[in-house]
SEDO-186510 format. One record per atom (N, C-alpha, C, CB): atom name; x, y, z. Coordinates in steps of 0.02 Angstrom, whole numbers. Glycine has a CB too. Example, Ala and Ser with C-alpha at 12.3 -4.5 7.8 and 13.67 -1.06 7.14 Angstrom:
REM residues 2
<pt name="N" c1="660" c2="-284" c3="390"/>
<pt name="CA" c1="615" c2="-225" c3="390"/>
<pt name="C" c1="660" c2="-165" c3="390"/>
<pt name="CB" c1="565" c2="-224" c3="452"/>
<pt name="N" c1="642" c2="-112" c3="354"/>
<pt name="CA" c1="684" c2="-53" c3="357"/>
<pt name="C" c1="645" c2="2" c3="394"/>
<pt name="CB" c1="704" c2="-30" c3="286"/>
//
This chain:
REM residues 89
<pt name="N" c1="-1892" c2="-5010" c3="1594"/>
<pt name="CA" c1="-1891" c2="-4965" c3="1538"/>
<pt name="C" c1="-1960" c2="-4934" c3="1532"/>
<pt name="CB" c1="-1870" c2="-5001" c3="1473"/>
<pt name="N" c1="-1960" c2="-4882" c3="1523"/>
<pt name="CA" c1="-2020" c2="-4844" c3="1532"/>
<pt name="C" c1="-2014" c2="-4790" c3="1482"/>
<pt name="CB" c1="-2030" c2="-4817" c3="1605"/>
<pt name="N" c1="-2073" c2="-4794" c3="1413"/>
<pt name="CA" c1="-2062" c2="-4731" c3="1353"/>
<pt name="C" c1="-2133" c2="-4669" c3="1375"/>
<pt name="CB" c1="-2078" c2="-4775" c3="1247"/>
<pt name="N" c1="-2130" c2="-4612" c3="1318"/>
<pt name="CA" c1="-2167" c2="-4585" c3="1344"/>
<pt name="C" c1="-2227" c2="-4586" c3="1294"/>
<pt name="CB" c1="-2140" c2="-4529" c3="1367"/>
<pt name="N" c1="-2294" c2="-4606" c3="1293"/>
<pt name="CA" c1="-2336" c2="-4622" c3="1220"/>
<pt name="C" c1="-2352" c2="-4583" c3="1209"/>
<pt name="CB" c1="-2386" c2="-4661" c3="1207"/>
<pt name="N" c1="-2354" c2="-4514" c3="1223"/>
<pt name="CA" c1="-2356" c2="-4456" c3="1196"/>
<pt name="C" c1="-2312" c2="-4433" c3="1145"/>
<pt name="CB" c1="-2353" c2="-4421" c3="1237"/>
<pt name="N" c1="-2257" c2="-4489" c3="1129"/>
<pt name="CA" c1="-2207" c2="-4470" c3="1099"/>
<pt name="C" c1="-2170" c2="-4520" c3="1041"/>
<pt name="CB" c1="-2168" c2="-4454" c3="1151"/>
<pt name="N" c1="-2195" c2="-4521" c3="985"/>
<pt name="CA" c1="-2192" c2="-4575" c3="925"/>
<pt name="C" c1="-2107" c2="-4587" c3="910"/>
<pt name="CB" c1="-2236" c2="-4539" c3="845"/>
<pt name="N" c1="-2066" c2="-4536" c3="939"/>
<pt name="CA" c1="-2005" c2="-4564" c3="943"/>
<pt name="C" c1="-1984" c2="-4595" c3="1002"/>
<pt name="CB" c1="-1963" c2="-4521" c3="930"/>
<pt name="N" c1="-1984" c2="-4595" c3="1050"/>
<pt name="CA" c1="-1996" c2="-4633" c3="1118"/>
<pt name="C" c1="-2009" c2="-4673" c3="1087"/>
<pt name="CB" c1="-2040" c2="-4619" c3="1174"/>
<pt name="N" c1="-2070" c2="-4715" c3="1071"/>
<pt name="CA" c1="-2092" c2="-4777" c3="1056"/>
<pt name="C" c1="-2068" c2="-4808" c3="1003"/>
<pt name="CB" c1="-2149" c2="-4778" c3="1051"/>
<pt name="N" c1="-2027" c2="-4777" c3="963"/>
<pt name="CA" c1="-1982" c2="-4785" c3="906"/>
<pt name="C" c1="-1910" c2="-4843" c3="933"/>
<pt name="CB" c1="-1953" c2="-4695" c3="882"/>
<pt name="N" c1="-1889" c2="-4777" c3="993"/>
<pt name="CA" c1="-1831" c2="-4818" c3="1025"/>
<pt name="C" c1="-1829" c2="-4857" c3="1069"/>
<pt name="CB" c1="-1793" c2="-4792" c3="1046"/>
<pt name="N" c1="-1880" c2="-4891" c3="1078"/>
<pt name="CA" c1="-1876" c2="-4954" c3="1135"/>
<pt name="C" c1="-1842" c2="-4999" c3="1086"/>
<pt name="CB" c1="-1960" c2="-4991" c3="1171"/>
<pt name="N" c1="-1877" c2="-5029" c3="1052"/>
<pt name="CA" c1="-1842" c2="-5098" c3="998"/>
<pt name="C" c1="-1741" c2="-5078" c3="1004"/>
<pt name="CB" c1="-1885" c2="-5080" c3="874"/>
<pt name="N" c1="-1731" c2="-5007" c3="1024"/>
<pt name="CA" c1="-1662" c2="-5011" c3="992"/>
<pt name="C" c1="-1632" c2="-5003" c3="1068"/>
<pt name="CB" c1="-1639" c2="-4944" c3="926"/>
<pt name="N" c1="-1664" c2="-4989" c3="1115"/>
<pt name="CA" c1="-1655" c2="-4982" c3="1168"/>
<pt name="C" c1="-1639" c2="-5057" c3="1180"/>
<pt name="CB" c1="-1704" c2="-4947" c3="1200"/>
<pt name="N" c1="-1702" c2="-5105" c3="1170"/>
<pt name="CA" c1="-1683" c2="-5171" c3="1211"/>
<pt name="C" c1="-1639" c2="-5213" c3="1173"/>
<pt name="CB" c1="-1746" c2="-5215" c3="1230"/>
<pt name="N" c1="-1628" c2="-5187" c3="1116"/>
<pt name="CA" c1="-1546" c2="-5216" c3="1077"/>
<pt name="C" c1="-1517" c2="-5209" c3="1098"/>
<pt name="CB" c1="-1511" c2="-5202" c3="1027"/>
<pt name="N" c1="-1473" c2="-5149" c3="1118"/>
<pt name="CA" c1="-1415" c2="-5109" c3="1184"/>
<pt name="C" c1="-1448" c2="-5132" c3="1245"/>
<pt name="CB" c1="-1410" c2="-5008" c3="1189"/>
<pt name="N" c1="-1474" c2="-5173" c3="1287"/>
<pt name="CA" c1="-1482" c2="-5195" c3="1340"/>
<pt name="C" c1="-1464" c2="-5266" c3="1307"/>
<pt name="CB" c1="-1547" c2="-5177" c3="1376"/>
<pt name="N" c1="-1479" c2="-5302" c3="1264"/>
<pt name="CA" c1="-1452" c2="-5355" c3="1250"/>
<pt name="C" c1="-1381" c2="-5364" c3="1233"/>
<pt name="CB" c1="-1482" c2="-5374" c3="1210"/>
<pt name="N" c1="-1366" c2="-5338" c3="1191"/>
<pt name="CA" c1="-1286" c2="-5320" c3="1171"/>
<pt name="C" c1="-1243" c2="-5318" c3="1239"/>
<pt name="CB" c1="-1279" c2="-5238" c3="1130"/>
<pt name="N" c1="-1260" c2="-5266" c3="1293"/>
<pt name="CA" c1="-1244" c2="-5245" c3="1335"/>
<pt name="C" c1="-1210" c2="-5289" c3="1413"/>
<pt name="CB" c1="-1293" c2="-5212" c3="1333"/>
<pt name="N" c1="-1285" c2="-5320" c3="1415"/>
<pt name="CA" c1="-1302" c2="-5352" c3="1493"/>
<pt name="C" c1="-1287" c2="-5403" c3="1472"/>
<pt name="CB" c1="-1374" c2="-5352" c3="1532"/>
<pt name="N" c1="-1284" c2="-5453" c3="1519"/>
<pt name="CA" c1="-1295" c2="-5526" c3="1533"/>
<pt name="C" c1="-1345" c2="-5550" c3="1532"/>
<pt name="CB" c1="-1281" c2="-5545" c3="1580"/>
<pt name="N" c1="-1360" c2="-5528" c3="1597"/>
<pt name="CA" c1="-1451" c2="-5558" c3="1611"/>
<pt name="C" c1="-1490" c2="-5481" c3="1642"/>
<pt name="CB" c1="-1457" c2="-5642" c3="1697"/>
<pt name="N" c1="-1537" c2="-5474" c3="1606"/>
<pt name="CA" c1="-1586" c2="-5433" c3="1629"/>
<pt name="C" c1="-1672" c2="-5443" c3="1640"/>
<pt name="CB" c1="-1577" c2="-5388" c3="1589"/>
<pt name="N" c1="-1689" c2="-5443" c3="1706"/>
<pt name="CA" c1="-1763" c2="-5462" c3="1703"/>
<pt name="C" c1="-1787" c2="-5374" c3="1665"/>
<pt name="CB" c1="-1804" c2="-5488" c3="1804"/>
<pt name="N" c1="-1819" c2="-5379" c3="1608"/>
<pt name="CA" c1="-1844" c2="-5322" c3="1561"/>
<pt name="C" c1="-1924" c2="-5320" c3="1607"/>
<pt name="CB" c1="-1848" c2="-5348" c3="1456"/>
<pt name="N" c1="-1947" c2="-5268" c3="1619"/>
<pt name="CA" c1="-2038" c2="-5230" c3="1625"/>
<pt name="C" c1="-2026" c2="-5175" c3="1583"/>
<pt name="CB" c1="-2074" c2="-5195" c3="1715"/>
<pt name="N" c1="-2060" c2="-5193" c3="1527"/>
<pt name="CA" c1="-2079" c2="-5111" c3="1487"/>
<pt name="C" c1="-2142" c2="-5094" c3="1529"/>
<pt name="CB" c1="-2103" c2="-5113" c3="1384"/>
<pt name="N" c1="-2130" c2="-5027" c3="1556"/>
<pt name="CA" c1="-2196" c2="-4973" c3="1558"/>
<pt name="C" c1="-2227" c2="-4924" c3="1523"/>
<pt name="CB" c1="-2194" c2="-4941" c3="1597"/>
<pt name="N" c1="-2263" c2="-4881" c3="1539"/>
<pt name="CA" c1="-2288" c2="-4839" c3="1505"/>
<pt name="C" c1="-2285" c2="-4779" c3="1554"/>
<pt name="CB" c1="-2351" c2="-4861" c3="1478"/>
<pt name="N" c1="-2301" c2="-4720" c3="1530"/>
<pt name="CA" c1="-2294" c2="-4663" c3="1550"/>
<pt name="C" c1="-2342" c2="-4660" c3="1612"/>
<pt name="CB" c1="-2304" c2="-4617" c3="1494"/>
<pt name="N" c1="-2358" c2="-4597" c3="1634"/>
<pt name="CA" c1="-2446" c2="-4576" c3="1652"/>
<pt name="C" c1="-2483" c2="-4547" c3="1610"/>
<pt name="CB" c1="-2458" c2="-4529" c3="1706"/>
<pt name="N" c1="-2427" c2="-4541" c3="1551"/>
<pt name="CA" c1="-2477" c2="-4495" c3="1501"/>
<pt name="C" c1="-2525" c2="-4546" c3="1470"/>
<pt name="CB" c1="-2433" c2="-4452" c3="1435"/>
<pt name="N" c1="-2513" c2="-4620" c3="1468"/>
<pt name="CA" c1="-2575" c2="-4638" c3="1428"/>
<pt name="C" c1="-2627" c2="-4664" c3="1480"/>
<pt name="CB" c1="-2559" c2="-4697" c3="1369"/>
<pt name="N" c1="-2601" c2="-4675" c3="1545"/>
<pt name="CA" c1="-2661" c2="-4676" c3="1604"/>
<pt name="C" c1="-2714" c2="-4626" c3="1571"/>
<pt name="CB" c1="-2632" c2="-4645" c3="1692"/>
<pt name="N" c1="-2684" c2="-4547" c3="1566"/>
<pt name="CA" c1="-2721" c2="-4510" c3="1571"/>
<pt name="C" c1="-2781" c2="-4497" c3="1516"/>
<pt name="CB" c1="-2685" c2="-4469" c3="1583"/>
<pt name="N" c1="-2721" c2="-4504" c3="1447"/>
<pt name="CA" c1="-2772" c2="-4515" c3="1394"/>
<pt name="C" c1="-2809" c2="-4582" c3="1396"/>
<pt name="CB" c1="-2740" c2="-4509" c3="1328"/>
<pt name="N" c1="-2799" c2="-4635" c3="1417"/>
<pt name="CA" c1="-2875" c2="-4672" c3="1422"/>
<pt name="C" c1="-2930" c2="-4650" c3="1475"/>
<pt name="CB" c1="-2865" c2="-4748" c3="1441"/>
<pt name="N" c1="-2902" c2="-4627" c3="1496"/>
<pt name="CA" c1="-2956" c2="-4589" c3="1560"/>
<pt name="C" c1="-2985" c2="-4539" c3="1505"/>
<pt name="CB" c1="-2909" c2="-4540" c3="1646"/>
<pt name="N" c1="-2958" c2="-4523" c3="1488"/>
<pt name="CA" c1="-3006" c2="-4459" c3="1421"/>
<pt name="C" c1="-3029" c2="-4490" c3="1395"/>
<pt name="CB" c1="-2978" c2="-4410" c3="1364"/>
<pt name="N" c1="-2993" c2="-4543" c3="1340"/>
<pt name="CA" c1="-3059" c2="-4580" c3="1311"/>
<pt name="C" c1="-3105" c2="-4611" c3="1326"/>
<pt name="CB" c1="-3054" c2="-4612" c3="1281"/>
<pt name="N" c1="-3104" c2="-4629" c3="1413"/>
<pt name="CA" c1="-3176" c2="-4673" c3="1411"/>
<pt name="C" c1="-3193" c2="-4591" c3="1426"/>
<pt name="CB" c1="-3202" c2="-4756" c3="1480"/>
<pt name="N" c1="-3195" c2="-4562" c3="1459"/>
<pt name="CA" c1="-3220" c2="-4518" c3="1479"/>
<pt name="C" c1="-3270" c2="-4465" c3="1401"/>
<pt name="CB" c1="-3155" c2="-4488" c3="1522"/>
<pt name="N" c1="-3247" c2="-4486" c3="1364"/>
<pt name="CA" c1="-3277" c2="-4441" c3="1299"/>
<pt name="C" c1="-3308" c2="-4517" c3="1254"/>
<pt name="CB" c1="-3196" c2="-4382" c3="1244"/>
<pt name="N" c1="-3277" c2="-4537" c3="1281"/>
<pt name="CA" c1="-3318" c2="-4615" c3="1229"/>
<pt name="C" c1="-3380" c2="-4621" c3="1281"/>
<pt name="CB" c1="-3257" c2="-4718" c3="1224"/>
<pt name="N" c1="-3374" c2="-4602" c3="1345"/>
<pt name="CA" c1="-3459" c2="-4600" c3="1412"/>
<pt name="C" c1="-3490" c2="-4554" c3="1383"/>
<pt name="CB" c1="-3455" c2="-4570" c3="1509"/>
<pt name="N" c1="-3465" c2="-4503" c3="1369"/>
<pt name="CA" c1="-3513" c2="-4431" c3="1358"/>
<pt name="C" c1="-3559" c2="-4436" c3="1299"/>
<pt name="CB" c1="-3467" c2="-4360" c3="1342"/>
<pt name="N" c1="-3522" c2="-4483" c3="1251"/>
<pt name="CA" c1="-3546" c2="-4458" c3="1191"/>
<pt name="C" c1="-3589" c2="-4523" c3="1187"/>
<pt name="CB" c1="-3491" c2="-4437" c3="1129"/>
<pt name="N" c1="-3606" c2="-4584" c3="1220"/>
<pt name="CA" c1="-3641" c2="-4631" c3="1222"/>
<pt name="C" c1="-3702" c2="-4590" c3="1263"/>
<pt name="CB" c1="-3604" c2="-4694" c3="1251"/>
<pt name="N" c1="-3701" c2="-4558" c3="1317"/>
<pt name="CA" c1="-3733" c2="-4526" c3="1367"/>
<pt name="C" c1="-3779" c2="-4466" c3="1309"/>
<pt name="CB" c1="-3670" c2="-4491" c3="1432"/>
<pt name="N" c1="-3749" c2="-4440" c3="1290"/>
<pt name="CA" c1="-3779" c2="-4394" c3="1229"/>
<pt name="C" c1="-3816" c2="-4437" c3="1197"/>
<pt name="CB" c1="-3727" c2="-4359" c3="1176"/>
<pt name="N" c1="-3801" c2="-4479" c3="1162"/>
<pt name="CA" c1="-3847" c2="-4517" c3="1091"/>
<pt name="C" c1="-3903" c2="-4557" c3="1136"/>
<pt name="CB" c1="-3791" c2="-4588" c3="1030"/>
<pt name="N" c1="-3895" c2="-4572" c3="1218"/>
<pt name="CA" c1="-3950" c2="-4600" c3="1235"/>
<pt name="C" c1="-3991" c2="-4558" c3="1251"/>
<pt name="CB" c1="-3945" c2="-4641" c3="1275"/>
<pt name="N" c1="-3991" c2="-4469" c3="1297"/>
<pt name="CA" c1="-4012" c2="-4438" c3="1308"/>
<pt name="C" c1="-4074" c2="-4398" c3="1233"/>
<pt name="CB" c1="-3958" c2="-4415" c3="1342"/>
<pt name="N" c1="-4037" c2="-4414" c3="1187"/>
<pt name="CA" c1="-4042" c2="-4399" c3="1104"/>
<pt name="C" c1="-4108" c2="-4440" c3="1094"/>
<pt name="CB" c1="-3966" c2="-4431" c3="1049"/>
<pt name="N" c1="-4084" c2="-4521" c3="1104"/>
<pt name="CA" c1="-4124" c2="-4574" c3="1087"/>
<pt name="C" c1="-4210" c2="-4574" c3="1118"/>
<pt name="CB" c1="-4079" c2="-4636" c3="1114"/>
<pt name="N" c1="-4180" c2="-4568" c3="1174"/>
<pt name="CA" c1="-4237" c2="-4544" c3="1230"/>
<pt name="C" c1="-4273" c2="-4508" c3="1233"/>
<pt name="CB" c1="-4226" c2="-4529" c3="1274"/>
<pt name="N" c1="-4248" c2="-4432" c3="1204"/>
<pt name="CA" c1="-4299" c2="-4382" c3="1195"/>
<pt name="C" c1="-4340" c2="-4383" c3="1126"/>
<pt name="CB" c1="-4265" c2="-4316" c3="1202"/>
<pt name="N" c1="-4304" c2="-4418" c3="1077"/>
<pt name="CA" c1="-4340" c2="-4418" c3="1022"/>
<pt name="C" c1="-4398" c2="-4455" c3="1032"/>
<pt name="CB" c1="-4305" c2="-4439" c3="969"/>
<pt name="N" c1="-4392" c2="-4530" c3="1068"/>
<pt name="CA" c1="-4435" c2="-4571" c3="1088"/>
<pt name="C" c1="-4505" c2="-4569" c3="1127"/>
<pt name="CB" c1="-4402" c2="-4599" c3="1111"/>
<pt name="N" c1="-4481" c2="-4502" c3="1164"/>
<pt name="CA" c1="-4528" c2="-4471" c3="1175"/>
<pt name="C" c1="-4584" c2="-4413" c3="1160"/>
<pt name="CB" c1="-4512" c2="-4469" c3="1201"/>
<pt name="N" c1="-4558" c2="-4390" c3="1110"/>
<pt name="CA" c1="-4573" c2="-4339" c3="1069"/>
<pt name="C" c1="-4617" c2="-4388" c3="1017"/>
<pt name="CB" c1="-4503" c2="-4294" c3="1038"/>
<pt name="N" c1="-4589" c2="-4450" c3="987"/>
<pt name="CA" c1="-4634" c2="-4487" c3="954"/>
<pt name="C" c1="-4693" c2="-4509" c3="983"/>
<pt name="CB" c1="-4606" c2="-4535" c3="933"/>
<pt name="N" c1="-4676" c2="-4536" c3="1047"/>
<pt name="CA" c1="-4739" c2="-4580" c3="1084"/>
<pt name="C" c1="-4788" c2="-4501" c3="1088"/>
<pt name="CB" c1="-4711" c2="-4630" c3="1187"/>
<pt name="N" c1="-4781" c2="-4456" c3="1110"/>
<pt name="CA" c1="-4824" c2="-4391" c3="1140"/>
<pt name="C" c1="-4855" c2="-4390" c3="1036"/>
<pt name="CB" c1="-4751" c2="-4292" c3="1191"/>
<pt name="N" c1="-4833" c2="-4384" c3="1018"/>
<pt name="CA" c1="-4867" c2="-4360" c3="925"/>
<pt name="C" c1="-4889" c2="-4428" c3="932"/>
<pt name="CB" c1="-4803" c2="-4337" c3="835"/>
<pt name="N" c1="-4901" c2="-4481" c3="922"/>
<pt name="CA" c1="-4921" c2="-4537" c3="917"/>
<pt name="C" c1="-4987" c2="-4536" c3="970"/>
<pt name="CB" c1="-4861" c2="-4586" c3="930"/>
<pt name="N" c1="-4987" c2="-4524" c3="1044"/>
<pt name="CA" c1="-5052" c2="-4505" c3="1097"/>
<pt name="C" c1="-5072" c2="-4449" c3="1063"/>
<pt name="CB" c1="-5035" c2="-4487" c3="1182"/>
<pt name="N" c1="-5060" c2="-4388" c3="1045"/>
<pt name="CA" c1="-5081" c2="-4333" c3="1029"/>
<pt name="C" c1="-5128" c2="-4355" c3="976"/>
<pt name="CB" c1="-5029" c2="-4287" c3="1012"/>
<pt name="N" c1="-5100" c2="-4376" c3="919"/>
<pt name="CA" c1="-5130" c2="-4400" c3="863"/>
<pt name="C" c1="-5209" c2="-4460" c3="885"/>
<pt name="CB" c1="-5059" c2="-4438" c3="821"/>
<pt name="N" c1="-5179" c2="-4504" c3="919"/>
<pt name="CA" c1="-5244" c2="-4544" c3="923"/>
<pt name="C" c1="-5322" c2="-4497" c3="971"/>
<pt name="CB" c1="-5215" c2="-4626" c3="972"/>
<pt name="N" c1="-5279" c2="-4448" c3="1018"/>
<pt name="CA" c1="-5331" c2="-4397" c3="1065"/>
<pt name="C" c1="-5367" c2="-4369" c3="991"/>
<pt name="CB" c1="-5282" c2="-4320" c3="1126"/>
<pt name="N" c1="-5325" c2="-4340" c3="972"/>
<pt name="CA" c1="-5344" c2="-4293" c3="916"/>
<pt name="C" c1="-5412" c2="-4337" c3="846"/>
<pt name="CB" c1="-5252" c2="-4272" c3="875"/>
<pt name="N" c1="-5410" c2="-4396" c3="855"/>
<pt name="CA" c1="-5431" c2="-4452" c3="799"/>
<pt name="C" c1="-5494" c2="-4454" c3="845"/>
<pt name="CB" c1="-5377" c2="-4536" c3="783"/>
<pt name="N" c1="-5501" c2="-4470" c3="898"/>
<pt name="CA" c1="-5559" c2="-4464" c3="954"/>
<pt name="C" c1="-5605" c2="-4427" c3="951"/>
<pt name="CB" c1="-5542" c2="-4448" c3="1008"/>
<pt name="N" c1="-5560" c2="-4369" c3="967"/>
<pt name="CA" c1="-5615" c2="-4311" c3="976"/>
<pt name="C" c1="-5651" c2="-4281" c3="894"/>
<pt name="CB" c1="-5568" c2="-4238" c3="1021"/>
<pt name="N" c1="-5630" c2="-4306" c3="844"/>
<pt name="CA" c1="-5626" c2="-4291" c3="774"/>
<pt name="C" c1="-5707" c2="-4334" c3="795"/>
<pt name="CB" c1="-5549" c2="-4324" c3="711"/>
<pt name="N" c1="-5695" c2="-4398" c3="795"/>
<pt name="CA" c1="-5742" c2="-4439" c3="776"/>
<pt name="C" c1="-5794" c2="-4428" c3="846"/>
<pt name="CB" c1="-5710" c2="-4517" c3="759"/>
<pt name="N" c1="-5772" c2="-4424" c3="889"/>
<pt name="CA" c1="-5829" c2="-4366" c3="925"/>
<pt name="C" c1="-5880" c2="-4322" c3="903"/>
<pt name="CB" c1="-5801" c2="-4321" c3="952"/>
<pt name="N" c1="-5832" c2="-4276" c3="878"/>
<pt name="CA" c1="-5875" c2="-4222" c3="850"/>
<pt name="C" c1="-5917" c2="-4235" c3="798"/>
<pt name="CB" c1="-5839" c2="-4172" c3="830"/>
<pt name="N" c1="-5898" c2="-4286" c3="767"/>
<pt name="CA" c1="-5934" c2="-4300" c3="698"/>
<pt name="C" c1="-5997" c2="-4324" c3="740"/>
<pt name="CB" c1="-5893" c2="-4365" c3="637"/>
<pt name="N" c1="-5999" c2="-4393" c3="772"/>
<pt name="CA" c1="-6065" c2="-4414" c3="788"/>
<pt name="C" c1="-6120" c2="-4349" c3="840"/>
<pt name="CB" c1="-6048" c2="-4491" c3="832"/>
<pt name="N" c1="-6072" c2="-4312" c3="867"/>
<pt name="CA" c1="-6112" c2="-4265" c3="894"/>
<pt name="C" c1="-6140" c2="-4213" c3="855"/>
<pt name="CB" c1="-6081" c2="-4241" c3="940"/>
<pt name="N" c1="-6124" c2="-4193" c3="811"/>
<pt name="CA" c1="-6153" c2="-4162" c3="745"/>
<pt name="C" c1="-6202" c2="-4202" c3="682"/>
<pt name="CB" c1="-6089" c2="-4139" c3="709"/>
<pt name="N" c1="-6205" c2="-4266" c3="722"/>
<pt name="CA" c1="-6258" c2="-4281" c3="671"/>
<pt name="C" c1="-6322" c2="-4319" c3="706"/>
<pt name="CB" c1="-6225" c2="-4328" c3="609"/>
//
């Protein structure tokens, strides 16, 4: 038996499906499957659940660096401050 998860009535009628296979049959070895459609949508979701981890680290990263560079900038900048002071006096 195989529904389609793209499809909330499909997945509705299995339960009534494997009643009428019970009612029905004798003996049945049952495999519920699944479509390819939800192969595909988990392939999308990791695929957008990667991207968007890939984003927030690319995100994480550049900010991190943008801090460390103002953080060196700042101490160069504190240097040459106190540079200039003793060289002016």
């Amino acid at each position: 038996m195989v529904y389609d998860v793209t499809s909330g009535e499909s997945f509705a009628n299995v339960k009534r499906w494997l009643h009428e296979i019970e009612q029905n049959c004798d003996v049945v070895n049952r495999i519920l499957g699944i479509s390819d459609a939800l192969l595909l949508l988990f392939r999308l979701s990791i695929y957008v659940i990667c991207k968007q981890v890939i984003w927030a680290y690319i995100k994480v990263v550049t900010l991190l660096r943008i801090l460390f560079a103002s953080a060196v900038q700042e101490r160069y900048l504190n240097v040459v401050h106190i540079l200039l002071q003793l060289i002016n006096h």
